[in-house]
C-alpha positions in Angstrom: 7.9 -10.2 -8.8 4.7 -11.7 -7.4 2.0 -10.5 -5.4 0.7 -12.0 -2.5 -2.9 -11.2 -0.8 -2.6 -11.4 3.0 -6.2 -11.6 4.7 -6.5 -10.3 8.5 -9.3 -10.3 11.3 -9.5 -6.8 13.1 -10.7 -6.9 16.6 -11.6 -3.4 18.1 -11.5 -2.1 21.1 -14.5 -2.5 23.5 -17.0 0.7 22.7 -14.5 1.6 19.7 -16.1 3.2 16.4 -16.1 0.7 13.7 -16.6 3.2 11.1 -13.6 5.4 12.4 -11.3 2.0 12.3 -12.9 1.4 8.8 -11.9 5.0 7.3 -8.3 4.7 9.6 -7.5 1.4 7.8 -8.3 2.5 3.9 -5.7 5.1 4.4 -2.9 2.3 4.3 -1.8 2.1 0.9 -1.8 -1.8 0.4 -5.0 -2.1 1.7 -7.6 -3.5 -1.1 -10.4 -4.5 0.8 -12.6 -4.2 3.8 -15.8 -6.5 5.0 -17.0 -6.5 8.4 -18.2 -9.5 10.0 -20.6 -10.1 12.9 -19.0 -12.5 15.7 -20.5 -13.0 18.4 -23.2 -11.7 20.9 -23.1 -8.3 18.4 -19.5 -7.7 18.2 -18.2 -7.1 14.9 -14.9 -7.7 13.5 -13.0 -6.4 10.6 -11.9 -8.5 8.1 -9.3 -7.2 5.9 -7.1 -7.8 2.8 -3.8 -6.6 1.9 -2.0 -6.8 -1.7 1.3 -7.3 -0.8 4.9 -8.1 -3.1 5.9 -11.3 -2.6 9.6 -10.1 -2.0 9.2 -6.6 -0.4 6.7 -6.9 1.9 7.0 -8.8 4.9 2.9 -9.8 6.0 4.4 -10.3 9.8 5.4 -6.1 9.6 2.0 -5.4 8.3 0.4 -7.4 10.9 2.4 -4.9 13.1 0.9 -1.7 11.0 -2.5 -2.9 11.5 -2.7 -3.4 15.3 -0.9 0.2 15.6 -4.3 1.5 13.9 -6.5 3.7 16.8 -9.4 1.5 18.3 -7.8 -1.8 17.3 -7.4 -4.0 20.1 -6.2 -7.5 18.2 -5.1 -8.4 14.5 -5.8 -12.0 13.4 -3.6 -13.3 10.4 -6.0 -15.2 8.7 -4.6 -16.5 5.0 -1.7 -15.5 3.2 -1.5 -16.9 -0.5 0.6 -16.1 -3.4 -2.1 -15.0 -6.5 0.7 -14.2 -9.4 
């Protein structure tokens, strides 16, 4: 079995805590890493990566996890590579 890194862009809600989203997301288990990453006009966006198995994990249902998170208004899938 191989593992595939999936990379997303977190939008939060308008006035939403960034830290609070931050803590929120590195409770989900496949979560490996977590940057933020200035947009526009000083909003700042979350972007994320996710270790995923190649054959287990489908990155469309973790897309789905990640928008559920409290304060996240929009999740961006960015990349999704196979790395082994």
């Amino acid at each position: 079995m191989g593992k595939a890194l999936a990379i997303y862009r977190i939008y939060p809600e308008e006035n939403a805590d960034i830290e609070k989203i931050t803590e929120d997301l590195k409770k989900i288990e496949k979560v490996r890493a977590i940057e933020k990453e200035p947009i526009a006009f000083g909003i700042v966006a979350l972007k994320i990566g996710l270790l995923l198995d190649d054959k287990k994990d489908n990155p469309d249902e973790w897309e789905k996890k990640l928008i559920q998170t409290k304060g996240v208004k929009d999740v961006e899938s960015l990349e999704v590579s196979l790395i082994s």
